[in-house]
C-alpha positions in Angstrom: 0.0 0.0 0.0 1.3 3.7 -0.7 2.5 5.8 1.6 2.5 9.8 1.1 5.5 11.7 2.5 5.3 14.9 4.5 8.0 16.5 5.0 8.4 18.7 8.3 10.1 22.1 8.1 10.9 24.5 11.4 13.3 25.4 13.9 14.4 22.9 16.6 12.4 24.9 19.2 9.4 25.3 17.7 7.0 22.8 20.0 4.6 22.3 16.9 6.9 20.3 15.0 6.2 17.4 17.6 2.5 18.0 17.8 2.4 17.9 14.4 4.3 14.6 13.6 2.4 13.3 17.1 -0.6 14.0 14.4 -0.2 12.5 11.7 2.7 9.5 12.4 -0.3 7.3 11.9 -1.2 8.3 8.7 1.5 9.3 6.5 5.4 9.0 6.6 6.8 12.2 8.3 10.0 13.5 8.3 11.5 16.3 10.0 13.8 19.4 8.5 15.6 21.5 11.5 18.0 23.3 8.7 15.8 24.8 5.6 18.4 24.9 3.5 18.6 23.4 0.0 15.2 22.2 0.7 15.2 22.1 -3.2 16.9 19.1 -3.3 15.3 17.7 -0.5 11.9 17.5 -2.4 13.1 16.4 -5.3 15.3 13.1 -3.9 12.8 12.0 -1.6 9.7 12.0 -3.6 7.7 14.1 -0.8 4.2 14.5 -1.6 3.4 17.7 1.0 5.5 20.1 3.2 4.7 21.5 6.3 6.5 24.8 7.4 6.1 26.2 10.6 7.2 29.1 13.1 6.9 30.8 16.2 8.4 34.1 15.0 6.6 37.1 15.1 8.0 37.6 11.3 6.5 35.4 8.6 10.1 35.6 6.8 10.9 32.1 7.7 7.9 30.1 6.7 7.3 32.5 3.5 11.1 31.5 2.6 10.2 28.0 2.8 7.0 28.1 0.9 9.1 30.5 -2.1 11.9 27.9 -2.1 9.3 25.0 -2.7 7.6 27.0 -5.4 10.8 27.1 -7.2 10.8 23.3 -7.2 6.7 23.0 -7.9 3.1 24.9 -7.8 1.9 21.1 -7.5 2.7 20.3 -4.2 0.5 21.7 -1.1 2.1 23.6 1.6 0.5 24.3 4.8 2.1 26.7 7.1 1.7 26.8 10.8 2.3 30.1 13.0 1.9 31.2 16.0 1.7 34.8 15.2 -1.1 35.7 12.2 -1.8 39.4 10.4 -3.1 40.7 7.1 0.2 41.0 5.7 0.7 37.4 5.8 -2.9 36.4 4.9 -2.1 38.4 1.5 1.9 36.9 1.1 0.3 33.6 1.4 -1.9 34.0 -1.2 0.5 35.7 -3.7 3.1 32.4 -2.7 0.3 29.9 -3.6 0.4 28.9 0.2 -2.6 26.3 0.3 -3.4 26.6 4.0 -2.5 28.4 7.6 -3.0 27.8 10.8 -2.4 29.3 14.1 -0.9 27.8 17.4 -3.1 26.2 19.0 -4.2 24.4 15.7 -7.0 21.8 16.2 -5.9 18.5 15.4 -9.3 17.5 13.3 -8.9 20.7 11.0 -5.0 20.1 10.2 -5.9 16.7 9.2 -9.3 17.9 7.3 -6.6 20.3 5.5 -4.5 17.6 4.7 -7.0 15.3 3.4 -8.5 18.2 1.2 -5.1 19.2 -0.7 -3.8 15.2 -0.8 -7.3 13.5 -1.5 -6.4 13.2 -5.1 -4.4 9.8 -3.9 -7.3 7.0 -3.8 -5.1 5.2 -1.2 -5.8 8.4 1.5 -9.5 8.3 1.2 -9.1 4.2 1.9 -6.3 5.3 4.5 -7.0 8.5 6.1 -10.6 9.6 5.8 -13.3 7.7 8.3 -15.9 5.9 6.4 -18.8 8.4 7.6 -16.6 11.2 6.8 -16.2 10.5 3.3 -18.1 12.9 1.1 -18.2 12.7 -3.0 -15.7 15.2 -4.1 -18.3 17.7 -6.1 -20.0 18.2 -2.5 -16.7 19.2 -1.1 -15.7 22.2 -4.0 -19.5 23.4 -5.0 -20.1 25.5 -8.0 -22.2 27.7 -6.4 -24.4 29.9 -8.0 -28.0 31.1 -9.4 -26.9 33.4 -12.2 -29.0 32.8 -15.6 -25.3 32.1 -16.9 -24.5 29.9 -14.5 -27.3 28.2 -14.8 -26.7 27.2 -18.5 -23.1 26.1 -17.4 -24.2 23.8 -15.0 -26.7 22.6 -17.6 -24.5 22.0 -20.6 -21.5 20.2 -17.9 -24.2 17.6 -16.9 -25.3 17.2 -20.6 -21.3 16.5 -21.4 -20.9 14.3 -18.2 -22.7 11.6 -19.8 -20.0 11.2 -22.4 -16.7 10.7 -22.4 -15.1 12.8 -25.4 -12.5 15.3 -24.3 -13.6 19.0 -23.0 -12.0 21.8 -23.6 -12.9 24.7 -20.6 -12.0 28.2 -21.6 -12.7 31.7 -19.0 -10.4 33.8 -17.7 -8.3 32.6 -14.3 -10.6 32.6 -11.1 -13.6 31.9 -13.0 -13.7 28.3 -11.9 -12.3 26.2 -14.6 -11.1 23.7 -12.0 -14.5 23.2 -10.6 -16.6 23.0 -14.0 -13.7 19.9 -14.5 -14.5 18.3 -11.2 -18.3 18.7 -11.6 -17.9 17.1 -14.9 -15.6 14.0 -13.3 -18.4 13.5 -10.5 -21.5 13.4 -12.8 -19.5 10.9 -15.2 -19.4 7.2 -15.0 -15.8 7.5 -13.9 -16.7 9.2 -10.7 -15.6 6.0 -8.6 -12.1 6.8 -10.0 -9.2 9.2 -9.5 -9.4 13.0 -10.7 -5.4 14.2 -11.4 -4.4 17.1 -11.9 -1.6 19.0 -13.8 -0.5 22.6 -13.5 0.6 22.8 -17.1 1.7 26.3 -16.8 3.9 25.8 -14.2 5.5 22.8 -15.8 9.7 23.1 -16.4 10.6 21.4 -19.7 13.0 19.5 -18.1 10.4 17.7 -16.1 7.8 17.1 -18.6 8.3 13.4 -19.4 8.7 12.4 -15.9 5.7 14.5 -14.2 3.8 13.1 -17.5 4.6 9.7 -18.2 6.6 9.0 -14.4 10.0 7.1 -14.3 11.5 3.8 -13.4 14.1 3.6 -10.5 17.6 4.5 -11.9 15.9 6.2 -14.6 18.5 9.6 -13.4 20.4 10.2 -10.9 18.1 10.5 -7.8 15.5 8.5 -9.0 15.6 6.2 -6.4 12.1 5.0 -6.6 9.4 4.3 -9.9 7.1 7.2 -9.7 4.1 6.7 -11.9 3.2 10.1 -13.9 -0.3 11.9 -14.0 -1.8 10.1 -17.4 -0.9 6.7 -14.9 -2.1 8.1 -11.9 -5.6 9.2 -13.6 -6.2 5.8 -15.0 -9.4 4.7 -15.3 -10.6 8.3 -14.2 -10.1 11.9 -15.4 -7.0 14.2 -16.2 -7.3 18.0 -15.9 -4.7 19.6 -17.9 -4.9 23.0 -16.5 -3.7 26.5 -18.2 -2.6 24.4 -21.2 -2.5 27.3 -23.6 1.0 27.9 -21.7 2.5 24.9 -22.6 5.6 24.8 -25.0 4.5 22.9 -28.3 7.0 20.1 -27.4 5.0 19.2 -24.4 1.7 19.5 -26.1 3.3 17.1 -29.0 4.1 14.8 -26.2 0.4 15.4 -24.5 -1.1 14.8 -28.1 0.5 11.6 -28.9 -0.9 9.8 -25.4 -4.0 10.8 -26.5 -4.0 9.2 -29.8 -1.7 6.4 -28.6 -3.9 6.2 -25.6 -0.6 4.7 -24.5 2.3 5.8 -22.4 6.0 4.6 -21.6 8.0 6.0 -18.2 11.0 7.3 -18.8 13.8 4.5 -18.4 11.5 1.5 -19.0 10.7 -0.2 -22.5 7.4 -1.0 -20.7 4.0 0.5 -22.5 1.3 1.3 -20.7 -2.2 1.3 -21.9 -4.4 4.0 -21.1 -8.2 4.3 -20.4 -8.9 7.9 -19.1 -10.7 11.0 -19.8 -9.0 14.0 -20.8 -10.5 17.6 -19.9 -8.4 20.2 -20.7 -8.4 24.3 -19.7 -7.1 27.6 -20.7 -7.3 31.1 -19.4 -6.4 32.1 -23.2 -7.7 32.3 -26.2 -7.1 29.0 -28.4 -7.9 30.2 -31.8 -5.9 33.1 -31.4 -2.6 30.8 -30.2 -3.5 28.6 -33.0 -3.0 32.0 -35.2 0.3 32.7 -33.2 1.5 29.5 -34.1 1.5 29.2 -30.0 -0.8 26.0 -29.8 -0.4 23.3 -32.1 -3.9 22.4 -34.4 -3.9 19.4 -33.8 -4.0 19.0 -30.3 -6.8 21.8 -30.3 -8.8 19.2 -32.7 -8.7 16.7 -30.3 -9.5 18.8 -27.6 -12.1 20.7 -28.4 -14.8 18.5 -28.9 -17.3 19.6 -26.3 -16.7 22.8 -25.3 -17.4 25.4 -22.2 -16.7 28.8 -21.2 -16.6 29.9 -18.3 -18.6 33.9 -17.5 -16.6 36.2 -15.6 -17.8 37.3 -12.3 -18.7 40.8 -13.5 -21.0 39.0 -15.8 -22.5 37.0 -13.3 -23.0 39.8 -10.1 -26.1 38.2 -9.3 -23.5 35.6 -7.5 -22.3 37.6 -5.7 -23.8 37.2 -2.5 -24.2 33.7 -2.6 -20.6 33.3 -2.9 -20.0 35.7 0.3 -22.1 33.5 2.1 -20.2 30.9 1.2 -17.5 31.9 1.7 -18.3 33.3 5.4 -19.6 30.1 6.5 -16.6 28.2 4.7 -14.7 30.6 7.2 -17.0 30.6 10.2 -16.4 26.6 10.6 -12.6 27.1 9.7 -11.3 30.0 12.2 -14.3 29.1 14.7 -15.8 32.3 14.6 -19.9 33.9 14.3 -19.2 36.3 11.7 -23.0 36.6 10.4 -22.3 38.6 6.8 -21.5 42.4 5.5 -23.4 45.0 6.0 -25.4 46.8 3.4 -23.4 49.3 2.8 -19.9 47.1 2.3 -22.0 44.4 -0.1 -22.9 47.4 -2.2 -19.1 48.4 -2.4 -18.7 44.8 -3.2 -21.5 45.3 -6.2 -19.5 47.9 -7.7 -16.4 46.6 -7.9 -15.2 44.2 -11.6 -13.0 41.4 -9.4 -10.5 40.9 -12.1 -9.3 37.9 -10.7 -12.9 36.5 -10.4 -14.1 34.2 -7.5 -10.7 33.4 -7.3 -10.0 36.9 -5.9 -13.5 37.2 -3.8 -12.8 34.3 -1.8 -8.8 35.2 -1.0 -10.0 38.3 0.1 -13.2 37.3 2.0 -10.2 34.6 3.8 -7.8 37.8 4.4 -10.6 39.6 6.0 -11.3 36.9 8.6 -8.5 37.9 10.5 -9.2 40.9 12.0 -13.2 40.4 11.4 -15.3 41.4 14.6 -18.2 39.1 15.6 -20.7 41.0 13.6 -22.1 42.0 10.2 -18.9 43.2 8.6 -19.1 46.9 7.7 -16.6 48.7 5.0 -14.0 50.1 7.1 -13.4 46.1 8.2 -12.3 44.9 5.4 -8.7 44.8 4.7 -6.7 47.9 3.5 -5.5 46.1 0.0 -9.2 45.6 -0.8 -10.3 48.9 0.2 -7.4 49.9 -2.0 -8.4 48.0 -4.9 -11.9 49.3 -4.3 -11.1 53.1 -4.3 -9.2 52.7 -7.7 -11.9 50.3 -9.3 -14.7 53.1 -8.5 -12.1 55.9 -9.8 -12.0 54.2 -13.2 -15.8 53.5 -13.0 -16.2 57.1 -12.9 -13.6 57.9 -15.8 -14.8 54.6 -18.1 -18.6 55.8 -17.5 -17.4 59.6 -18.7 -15.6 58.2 -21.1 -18.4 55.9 -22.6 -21.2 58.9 -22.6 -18.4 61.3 -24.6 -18.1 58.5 -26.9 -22.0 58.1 -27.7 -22.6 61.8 -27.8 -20.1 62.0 -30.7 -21.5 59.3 -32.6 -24.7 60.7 -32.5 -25.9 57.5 -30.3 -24.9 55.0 -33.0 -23.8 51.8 -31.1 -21.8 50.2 -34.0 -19.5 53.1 -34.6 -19.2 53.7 -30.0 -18.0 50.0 -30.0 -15.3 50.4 -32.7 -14.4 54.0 -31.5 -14.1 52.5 -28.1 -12.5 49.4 -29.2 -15.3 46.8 -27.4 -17.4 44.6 -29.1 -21.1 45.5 -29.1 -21.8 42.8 -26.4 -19.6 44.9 -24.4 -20.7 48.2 -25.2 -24.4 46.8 -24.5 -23.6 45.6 -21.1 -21.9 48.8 -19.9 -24.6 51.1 -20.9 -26.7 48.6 -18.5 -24.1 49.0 -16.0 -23.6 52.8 -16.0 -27.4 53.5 -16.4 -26.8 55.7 -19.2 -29.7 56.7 -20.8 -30.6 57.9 -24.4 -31.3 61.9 -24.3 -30.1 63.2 -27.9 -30.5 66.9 -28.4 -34.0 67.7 -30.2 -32.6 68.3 -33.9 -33.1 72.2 -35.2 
């Protein structure tokens, strides 16, 4: 049976370390790091499948140098740092380092293993493992799309509809909007939904390691390869792959990508043995495909393959009406979490909210909603508790409102209120154009003509 790794990382005096490996001894294979250096080539020799960094510093310098120097190794693997001391400023460094989860001394052992399961439970041999049988809850119910947007609506329509076969998917929308989730809703509602969901971070994918994170290696396949690993088309047989971001893929990796697929075949690097494949490949970009394909960026091909059922995924400013709902969700996500009573935002904050475009979708909402949790009081949330980058971010986005609205009723004065000639003037499609004269509430008031 398989055993995931978890490596350790703090100073010797930090009493957590103990606690920590007291924890989860029974579960996994732990194994402490006193001295972080060249923790690079600590990852990479012994296979570890998780690392834990903690600290009783005031500073988040230590843990946040750990996290950075694993992020120069992978985005793949989960990191889960543990501090005694906690403040906005590391809230928002933890999300711009991809830090998957944080918890403060005391931490309670159930959620620290709840956290564990959720960013490891990829593994089927952890939910046979590690997870009580009453405990174990489909995957979908875990991550829910949550919604009631007309848009939405149709999404979640049309992934069922696709769920019922199993030609590829190609998921397009910009980053935040949830590509992830449209992928796991489609795995869950498939007939493959008894079977392993892999994923793989294309963009974040070195060259040198495509093969082996692909296809997996034999022992002695190069130096420090002391163990077979089995790649992500291996790991996801039977099941589903979700090739994530792979507009950013160089075109050797998507020739080698392309060839599995019509192969449905794979061979590890340093073995002569083939393995055949049986899987389901749902793939996602925050890009444009057509316009790579034109670039020469994204090989024809592959997009051939891919794209035979397709979904895109509406921004969040195009779906306001979940808005809300996803604050709600999001506060009761982080009521259970940080044991706290927070009971929403006030009026006058969710109106701010309204207003603003969230570039970086639902993605963005919920980092910010988890940033605000630390210095939340236990009451409706007004404006002025939210945390200073937001507010920030909130202060500029209604700045530009201001100018783009100004901007927009200039442009259709000028053009005598003709749409067609607004759009190209203003460089937006008519869609576009449409939906920010709905926004703005401008209204039609030519001058009577003399």
């Amino acid at each position: 049976m398989l055993n995931s790794k978890i490596l350790i990382v703090g100073n010797r005096d930090i009493i957590s370390i103990t606690q920590i490996d007291r924890v989860i001894s029974d579960f996994f294979t732990s194994v402490e790091v006193h001295d972080p250096a060249n923790i690079f080539m600590k990852i990479k020799i012994n296979d570890f499948d998780m690392v834990i960094t903690c600290s009783n510093h005031k500073t988040s310098d230590g843990v946040l140098k750990v996290a950075k120097e694993v992020r120069r190794y992978s985005l793949d693997i989960p990191i889960i740092v543990i501090t005694e001391y906690s403040s906005e400023d590391l809230a928002i460094a933890a999300i711009k380092v991809k830090i998957n989860d944080y918890f403060r001394l005391p931490f309670s052992k159930e959620a620290i293993l709840e956290s564990i399961h959720q960013h490891l439970s990829k593994d089927s041999f952890l939910k046979e493992k590690f997870i009580p049988e009453q405990k174990m809850k489909p995957q979908i119910d875990h991550q829910p799309m949550v919604s009631k947007s007309i848009s939405m609506k149709e999404v979640k329509e049309h992934l069922a509809k696709i769920a019922k076969t199993d030609s590829p998917v190609l998921i397009t929308g910009e980053s935040g909007t949830g590509k992830e989730l449209a992928a796991e809703s489609i795995h869950q509602q498939s007939h493959r939904n008894t079977k392993t969901f892999v994923c793989l971070n294309c963009s974040a994918l070195p060259e040198n390691l495509v093969e082996s994170e692909l296809f997996g290696y034999s022992r002695g396949a190069f130096t420090g390869a002391i163990s077979a690993k089995p790649g992500k088309f291996a790991l996801a047989e039977g099941g589903s792959l979700f090739l994530d971001e792979i507009g950013d893929m160089s075109l050797y990796a998507q020739a080698k990508i392309l060839r599995c697929i019509e192969k449905k075949e794979i061979s590890p690097l340093g073995s002569t043995k083939v393995i055949s494949l049986n899987i389901r490949i749902i793939a996602a970009t925050n890009k444009d495909p057509e316009k790579l394909m034109e670039k020469r960026k994204f090989r024809e091909d592959l997009y051939y393959r891919l794209n035979v059922a397709r979904v895109h995924m509406p921004p969040l400013r195009e779906r306001k009406d979940d808005i809300s709902l996803l604050i709600t969700h999001a506060i009761e996500k982080m009521n259970r979490r940080f044991q706290r009573k927070i009971r929403g935002l006030s009026d006058e904050a969710m109106a701010i909210l309204f207003r603003y475009d969230w570039p970086g979708n639902v993605r963005e909402l919920m980092n910010l909603i988890e940033a605000a949790f630390i210095y939340l009081p236990a009451h409706n949330v007004e404006y002025m508790d939210l945390p200073k980058q937001l507010k920030q971010r909130l202060d500029i986005s209604e700045a530009v409102t201001q100018d783009e609205r100004k901007l927009l009723v200039s442009t259709l004065l000028k053009t005598r209120w003709n749409k067609s000639r607004a759009a190209e003037k203003l460089k937006w499609s008519r869609t576009t154009l449409y939906r920010k004269i709905s926004e703005y509430n401008v209204v039609e008031n030519r001058s009577p003509e003399r």
